[in-house]
C-alpha positions in Angstrom: -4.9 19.7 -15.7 -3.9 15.9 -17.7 -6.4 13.8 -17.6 -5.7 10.4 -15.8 -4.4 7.8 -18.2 -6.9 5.2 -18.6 -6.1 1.4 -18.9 -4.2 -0.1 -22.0 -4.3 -3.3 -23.0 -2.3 -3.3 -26.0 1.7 -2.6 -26.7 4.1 -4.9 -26.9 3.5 -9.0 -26.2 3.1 -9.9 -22.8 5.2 -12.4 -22.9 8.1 -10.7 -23.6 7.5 -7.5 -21.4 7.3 -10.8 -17.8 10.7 -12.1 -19.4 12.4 -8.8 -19.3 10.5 -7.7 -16.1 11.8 -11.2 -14.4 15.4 -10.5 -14.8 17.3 -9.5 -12.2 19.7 -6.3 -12.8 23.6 -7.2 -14.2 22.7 -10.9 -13.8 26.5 -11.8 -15.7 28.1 -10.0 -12.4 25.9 -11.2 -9.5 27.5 -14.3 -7.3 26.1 -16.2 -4.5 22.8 -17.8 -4.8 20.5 -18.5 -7.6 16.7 -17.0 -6.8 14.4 -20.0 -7.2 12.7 -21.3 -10.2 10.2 -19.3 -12.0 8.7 -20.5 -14.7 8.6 -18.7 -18.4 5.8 -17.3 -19.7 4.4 -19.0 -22.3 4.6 -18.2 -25.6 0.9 -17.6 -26.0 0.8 -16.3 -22.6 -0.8 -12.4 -24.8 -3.9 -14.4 -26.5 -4.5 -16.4 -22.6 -4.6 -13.1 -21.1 -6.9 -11.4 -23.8 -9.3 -14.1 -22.9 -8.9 -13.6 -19.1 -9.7 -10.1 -19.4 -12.8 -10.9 -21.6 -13.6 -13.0 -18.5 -13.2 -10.4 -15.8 -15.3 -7.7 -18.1 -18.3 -10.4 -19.1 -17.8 -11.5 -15.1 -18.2 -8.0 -14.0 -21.0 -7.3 -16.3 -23.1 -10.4 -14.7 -23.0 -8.7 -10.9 -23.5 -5.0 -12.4 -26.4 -5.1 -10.1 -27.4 -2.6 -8.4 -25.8 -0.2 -12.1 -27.0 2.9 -11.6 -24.7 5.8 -10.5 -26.2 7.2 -7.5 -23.6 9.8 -6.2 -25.2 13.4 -7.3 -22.7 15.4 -8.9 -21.3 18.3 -6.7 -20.7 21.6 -8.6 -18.1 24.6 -7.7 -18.8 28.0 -7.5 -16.0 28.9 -9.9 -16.9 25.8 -12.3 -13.7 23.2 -11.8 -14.5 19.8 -11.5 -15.3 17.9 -8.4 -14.6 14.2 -7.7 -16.4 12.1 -5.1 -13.7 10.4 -4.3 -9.6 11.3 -4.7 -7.3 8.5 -3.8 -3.5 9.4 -3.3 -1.4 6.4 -4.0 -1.8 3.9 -7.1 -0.2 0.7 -5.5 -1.8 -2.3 -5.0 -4.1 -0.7 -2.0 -5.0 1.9 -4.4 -6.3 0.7 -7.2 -8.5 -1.8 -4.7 -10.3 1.1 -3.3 -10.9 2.7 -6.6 -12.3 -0.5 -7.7 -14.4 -1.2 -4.3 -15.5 1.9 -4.7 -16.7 1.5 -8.3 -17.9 -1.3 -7.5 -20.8 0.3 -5.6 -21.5 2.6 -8.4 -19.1 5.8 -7.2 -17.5 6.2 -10.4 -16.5 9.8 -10.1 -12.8 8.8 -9.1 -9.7 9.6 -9.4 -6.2 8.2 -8.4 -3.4 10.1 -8.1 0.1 8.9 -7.7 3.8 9.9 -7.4 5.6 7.3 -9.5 5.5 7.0 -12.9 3.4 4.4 -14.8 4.4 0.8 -14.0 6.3 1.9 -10.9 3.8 2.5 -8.1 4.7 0.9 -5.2 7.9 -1.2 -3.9 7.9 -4.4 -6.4 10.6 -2.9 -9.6 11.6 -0.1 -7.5 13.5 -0.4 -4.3 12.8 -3.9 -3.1 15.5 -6.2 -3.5 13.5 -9.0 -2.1 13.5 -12.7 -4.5 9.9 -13.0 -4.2 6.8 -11.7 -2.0 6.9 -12.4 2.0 3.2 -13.7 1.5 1.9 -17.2 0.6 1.2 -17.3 -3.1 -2.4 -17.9 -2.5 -3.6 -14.7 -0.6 -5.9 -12.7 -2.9 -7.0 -9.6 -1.6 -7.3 -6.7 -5.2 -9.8 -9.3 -6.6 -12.4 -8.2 -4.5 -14.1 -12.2 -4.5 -14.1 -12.2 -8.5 -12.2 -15.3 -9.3 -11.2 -14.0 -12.8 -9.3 -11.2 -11.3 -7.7 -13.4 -8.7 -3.9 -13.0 -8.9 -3.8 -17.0 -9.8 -6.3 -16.4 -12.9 -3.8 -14.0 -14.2 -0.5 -15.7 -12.9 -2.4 -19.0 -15.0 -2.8 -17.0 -18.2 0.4 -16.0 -18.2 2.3 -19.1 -16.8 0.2 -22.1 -17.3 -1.5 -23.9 -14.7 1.8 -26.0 -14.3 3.5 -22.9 -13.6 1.2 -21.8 -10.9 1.8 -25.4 -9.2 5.5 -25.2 -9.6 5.5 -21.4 -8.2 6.7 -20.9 -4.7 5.8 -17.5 -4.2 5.1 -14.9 -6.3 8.2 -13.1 -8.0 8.0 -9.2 -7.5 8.0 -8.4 -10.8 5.1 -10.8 -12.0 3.3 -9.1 -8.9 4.1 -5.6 -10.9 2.9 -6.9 -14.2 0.1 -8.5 -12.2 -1.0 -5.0 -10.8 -0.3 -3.3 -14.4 -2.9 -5.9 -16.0 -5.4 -5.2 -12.9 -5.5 -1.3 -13.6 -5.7 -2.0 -17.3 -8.5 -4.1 -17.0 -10.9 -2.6 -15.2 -10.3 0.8 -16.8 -9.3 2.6 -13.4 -8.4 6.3 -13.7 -4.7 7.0 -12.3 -2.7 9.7 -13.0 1.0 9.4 -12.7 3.6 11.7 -12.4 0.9 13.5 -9.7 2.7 14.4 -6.4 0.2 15.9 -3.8 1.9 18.8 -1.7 -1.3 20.0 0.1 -4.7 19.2 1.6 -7.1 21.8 2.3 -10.5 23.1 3.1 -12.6 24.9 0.6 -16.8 25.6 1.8 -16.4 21.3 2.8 -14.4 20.1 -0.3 -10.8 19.3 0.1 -8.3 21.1 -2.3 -5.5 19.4 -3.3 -2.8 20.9 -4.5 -1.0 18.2 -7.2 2.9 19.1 -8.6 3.2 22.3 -6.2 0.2 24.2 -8.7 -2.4 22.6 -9.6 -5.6 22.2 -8.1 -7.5 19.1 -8.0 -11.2 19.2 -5.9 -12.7 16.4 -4.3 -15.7 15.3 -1.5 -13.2 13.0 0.2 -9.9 11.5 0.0 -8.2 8.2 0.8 -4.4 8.1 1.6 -3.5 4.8 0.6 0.3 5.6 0.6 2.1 2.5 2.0 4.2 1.4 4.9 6.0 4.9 5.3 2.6 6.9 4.2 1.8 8.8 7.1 5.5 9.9 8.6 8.6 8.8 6.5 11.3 6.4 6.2 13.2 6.6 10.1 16.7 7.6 10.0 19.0 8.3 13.7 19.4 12.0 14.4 23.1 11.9 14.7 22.8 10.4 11.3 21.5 13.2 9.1 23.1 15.7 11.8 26.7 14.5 11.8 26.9 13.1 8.1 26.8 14.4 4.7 23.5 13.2 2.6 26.7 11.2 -0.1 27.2 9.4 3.0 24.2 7.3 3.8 21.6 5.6 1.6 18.0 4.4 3.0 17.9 0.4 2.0 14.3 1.9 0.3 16.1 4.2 -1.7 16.0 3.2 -5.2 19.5 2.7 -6.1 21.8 0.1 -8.0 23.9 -1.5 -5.2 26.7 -2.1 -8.2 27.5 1.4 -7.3 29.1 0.0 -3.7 31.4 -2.4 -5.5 34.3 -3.7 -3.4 33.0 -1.0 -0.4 32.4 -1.9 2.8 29.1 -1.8 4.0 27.8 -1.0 7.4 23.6 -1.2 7.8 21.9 -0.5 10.6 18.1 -2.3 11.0 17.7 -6.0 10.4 14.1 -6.2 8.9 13.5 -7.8 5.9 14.3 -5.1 3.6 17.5 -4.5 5.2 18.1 -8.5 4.5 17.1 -8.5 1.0 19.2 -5.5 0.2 22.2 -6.6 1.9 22.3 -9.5 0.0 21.7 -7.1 -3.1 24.9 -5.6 -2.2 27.4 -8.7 -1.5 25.7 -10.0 -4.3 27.1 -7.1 -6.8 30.7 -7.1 -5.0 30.5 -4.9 -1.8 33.8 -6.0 0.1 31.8 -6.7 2.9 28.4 -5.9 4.6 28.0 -5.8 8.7 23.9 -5.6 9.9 23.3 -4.3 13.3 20.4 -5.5 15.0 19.2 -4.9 18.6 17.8 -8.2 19.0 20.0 -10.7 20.4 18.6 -13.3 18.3 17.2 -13.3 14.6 13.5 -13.9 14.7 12.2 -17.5 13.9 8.5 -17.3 13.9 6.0 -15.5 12.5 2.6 -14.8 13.8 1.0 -13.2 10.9 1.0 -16.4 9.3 -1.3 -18.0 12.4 -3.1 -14.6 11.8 -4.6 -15.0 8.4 -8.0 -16.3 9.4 -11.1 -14.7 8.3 -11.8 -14.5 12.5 -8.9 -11.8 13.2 -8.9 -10.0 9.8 -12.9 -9.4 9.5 -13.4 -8.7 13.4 -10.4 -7.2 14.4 -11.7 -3.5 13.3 -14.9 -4.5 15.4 -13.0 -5.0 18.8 -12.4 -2.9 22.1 -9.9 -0.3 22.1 -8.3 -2.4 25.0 -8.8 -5.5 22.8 -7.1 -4.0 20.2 -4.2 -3.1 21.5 -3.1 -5.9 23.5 -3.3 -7.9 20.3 -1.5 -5.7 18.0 1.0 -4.6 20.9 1.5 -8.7 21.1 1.9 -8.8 17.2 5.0 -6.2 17.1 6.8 -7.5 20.6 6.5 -10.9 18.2 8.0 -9.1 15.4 8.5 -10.5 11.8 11.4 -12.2 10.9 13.5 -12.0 7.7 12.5 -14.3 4.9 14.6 -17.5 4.5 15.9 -16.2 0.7 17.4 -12.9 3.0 19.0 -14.9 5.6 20.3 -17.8 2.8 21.7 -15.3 0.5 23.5 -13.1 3.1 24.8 -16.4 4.7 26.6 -17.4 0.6 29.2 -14.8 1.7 32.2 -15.2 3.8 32.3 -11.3 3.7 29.2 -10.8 5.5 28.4 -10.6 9.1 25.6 -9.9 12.0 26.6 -8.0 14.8 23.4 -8.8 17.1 22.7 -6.7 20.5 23.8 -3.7 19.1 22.5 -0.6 17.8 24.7 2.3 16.8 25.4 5.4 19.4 27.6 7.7 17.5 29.1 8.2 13.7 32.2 10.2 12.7 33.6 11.2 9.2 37.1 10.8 9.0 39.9 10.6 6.3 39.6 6.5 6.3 36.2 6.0 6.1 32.9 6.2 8.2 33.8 5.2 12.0 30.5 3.6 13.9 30.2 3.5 17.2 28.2 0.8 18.4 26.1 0.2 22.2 28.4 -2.0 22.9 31.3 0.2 22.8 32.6 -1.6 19.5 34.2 0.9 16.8 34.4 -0.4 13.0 34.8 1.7 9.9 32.8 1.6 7.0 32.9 2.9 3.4 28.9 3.8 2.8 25.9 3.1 5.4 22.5 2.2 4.5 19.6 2.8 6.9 17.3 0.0 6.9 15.5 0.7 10.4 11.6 1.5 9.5 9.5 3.8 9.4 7.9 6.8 12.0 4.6 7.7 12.5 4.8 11.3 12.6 3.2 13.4 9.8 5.1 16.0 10.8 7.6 14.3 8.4 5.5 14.9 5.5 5.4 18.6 4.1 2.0 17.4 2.6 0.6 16.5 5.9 2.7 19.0 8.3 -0.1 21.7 8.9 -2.6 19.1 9.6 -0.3 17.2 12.1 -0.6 19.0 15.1 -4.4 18.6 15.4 -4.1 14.6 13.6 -5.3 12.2 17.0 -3.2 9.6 17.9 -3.9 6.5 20.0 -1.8 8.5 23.3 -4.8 11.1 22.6 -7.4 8.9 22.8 -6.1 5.7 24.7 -4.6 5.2 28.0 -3.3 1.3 28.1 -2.9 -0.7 31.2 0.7 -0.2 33.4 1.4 -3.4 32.0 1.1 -2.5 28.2 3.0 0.4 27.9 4.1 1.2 23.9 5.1 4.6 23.1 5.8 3.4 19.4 2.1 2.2 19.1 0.7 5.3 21.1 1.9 7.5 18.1 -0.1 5.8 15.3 -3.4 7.7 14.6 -6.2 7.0 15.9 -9.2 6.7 13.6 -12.6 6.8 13.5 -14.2 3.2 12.6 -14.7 4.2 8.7 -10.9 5.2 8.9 -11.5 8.6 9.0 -9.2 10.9 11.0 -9.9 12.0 14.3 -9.5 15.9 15.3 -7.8 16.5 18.7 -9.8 19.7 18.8 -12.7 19.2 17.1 -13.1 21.8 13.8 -9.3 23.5 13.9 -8.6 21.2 11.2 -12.1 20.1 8.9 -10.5 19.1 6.0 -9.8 15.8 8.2 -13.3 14.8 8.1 -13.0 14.3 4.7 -9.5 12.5 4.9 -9.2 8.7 5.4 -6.0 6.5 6.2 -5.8 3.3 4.5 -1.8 2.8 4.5 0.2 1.6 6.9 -0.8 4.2 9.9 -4.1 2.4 9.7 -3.0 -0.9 11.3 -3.2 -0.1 15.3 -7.2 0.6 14.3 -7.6 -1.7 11.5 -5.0 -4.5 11.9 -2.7 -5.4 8.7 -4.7 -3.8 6.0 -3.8 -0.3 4.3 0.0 -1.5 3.2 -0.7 -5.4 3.6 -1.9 -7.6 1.4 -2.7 -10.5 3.6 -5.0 -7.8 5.4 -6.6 -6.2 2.2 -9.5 -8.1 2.0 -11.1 -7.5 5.3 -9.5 -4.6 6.1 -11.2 -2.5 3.2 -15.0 -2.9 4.0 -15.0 -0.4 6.6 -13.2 2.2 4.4 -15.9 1.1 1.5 -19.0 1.3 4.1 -17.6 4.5 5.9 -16.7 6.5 2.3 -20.4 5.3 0.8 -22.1 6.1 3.9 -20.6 9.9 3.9 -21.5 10.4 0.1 -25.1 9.0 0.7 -26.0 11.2 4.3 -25.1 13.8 2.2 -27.5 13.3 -0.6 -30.0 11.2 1.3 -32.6 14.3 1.6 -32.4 14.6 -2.0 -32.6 11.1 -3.1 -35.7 10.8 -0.2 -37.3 13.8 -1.9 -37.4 12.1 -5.3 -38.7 9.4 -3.9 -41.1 11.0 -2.2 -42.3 12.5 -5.9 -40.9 9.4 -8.1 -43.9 9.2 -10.9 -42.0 7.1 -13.5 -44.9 4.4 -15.1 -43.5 1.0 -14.2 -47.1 -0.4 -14.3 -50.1 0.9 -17.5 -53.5 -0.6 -15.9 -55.5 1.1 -19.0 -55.8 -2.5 -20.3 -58.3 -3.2 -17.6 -60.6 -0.5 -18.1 -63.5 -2.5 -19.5 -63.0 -5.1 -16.5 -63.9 -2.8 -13.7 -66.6 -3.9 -11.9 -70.0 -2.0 -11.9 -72.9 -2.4 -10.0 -75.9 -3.8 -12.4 -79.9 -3.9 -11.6 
């Protein structure tokens, strides 16, 4: 099997690889609005970093206390390698737990990811978004060392006047911020590595990586984002009634040139669906129509209210009944679009909301894609993008299919007051406290004792954490204590045996031989 590609810290300048990252694709054809000012990095942006990173490692090397590995090494019967810990997904969540968990001295870890290098996650992929949703200070991968704080890096890059002119962080810099992060810390991620199967194999899980490979491990973390434990949503009568060429997810990672002087119907009006509408008027669609069911685009947003060290540390600690009425509270609130979506849809004469409505049926015909709305309503379209979320069923994920039926959710395990009812919260799982799975029957399934969630399925039991950066911080201490906990109950009679025995000399009396006292007369 490859072996996971370590960090690299050298290549081409840094500067230059931010300016190219920064652009924005065909720039010479985009109209509309200007994405606000970022500032360039600076021309000796790669000798400010090389320091920064001799900051973070000489940092690092000051709180290397306790630095012994402690994790004994598990061996196969048939001799393949076993790792403590296997992480699936090498996003921004990812690398965090590889690095919490490193942190503690398990260093037998491996992270395994889809996408290849540089492309983890949303950022130079299929957002469309200016800049990140969240508030340029939140820090979460750092892990409380200031050196690796997104501003240290974002300062050696851009300059301390940069970071005080930035409004919020541009995607791409949070990219090249992520790149530097795995770089620096050495983490082991290997790309290119899709995981079709979870197993059990005498207590180790067996993953199966690219459809034949076998990769061994103690326990695994799915820290796959937003969509990690069911799939990107998409109407029935969609896929049922329409050919595939017909419809495009707004995650889908696609150039929106290609819908040049089309017209555009989307169905979903969260922020993703915003910032790829305006993707598409912005590269010449003849005209883009978003269907939402709300009556009324959504003003506030709670989650700002909600980053307080209160609510993200203790959240995880409340009653089940605590739990969901504040969670249940959080989505009736909802999250509204970001001011750049709703500005740069609003540039265009050509674009339009059509709020209260939701779509009932879809047709094929010889002049285009006829939509049927609730409201009765009937336009045709060219193309239709599905920007509408996410499920929580793992029966949506081949990897995760034979494990579904026996996966608990919170309707398993929680029955809310007549006054609470949710049937979309009632179907994310429901987890143990370390964010471990939870068997319906217990042991039809074992291989989900050894499985944790820390993406986006994790949030009804953990609040905004596995896909969140505002929630990272907090929300990764019980994954860290639950994983560490598991790995030393398993070796505790070991480690308490060589205790027991431990003879090493820390202390040679021999010196005080001639001062012992004896009794004289």
């Amino acid at each position: 099997m490859d072996q996971p590609e370590r960090g690299d810290m050298h290549g081409e300048d840094i500067s230059a690889q931010i300016a190219g990252k920064l652009a924005l694709e065909h720039p010479e054809l985009r109209a509309g609005l200007a994405p606000p000012y970022a500032p360039p990095p600076l021309p000796d942006a790669q000798e400010r970093l090389d320091r920064l990173s001799r900051r973070v490692r000489h940092d690092l090397e000051i709180l290397n206390y306790p630095k012994d590995d402690w994790v004994l090494p598990r061996e196969h019967p048939r001799g393949h390698h076993v790792y403590d810990v296997v992480i699936v997904g090498g996003g921004q969540c990812g690398l965090t737990v590889a690095f919490g968990l490193m942190r503690d001295r398990v260093s037998n870890v491996l992270i395994l990811d889809r996408a290849p290098k540089g492309q983890e996650g949303p950022w130079i992929t299929y957002s469309r978004m200016w800049t990140l949703r969240s508030p340029k200070h939140v820090t979460g991968p750092d892990l409380g060392i200031p050196s690796l704080a997104p501003r240290s890096w974002f300062e050696a890059v851009f300059g301390e006047t940069g970071w005080e002119q930035l409004g919020k962080w541009p995607r791409q810099a949070w990219q090249a911020y992520l790149d530097w992060y795995r770089a620096v810390l050495d983490l082991p991620v290997r790309n290119e590595a899709d995981v079709t199967a979870f197993d059990d194999e005498d207590g180790l899980v067996r993953l199966t990586v690219n459809g034949n490979e076998t990769v061994y491990a103690r326990k695994v973390v799915l820290a796959t984002g937003l969509e990690g434990i069911g799939g990107w949503y998409v109407p029935p009568f969609v896929k049922d009634k329409l050919p595939r060429e017909s419809w495009t997810l707004c995650t889908d990672d696609v150039d929106s040139l290609d819908w040049k002087g089309k017209r555009i119907g989307l169905l979903g009006a969260g922020a993703t669906a915003w910032d790829r509408a305006a993707d598409l008027l912005e590269l010449g669609a003849t005209g883009v129509t978003i269907y939402m069911r709300r009556r009324q685009i959504l003003m506030a947003n709670p989650f700002r209210y909600l980053e307080k060290a209160g609510y993200l540390r203790h959240y995880a600690s409340m009653s089940d009944a605590d739990k969901w009425r504040w969670i249940q509270a959080m989505f009736k609130f909802g999250q509204p679009p970001t001011q750049d979506g709703v500005d740069r849809c609003a540039a265009f004469p050509n674009f339009c909301i059509h709020a209260g409505a939701s779509w009932t049926d879809v047709e094929q015909r010889e002049d285009g894609i006829h939509v049927t709305a609730s409201d009765g309503s009937v336009v045709v379209f060219d193309h239709l993008f599905i920007g509408c979320g996410f499920s929580m069923d793992p029966r949506n994920r081949p990897e995760l299919l034979p494990l579904a039926d026996n996966m608990a959710t919170w309707s398993d395990r929680f029955t809310p007051p007549e006054s609470q009812p949710d049937a979309w919260l009632a179907t994310y799982p429901y987890l143990n406290r370390d964010l471990s799975f939870v068997e319906k029957v217990p042991g039809q399934t074992p291989v989900l004792a050894n499985m944790f969630c820390f993406n986006y399925g994790a949030t009804v039991t953990n609040a905004h954490s596995g896909a969140s950066l505002s929630g990272l911080r907090y929300g990764i201490e019980p994954l860290l204590h639950g994983i560490t906990h598991a790995l030393w109950m398993d070796d505790e009679p070991v480690h308490f045996q060589r205790t027991e025995n431990w003879a090493e000399v820390d202390t040679d009396p021999s010196a005080l031989e001639k001062h012992r006292w004896q009794q004289t007369g």
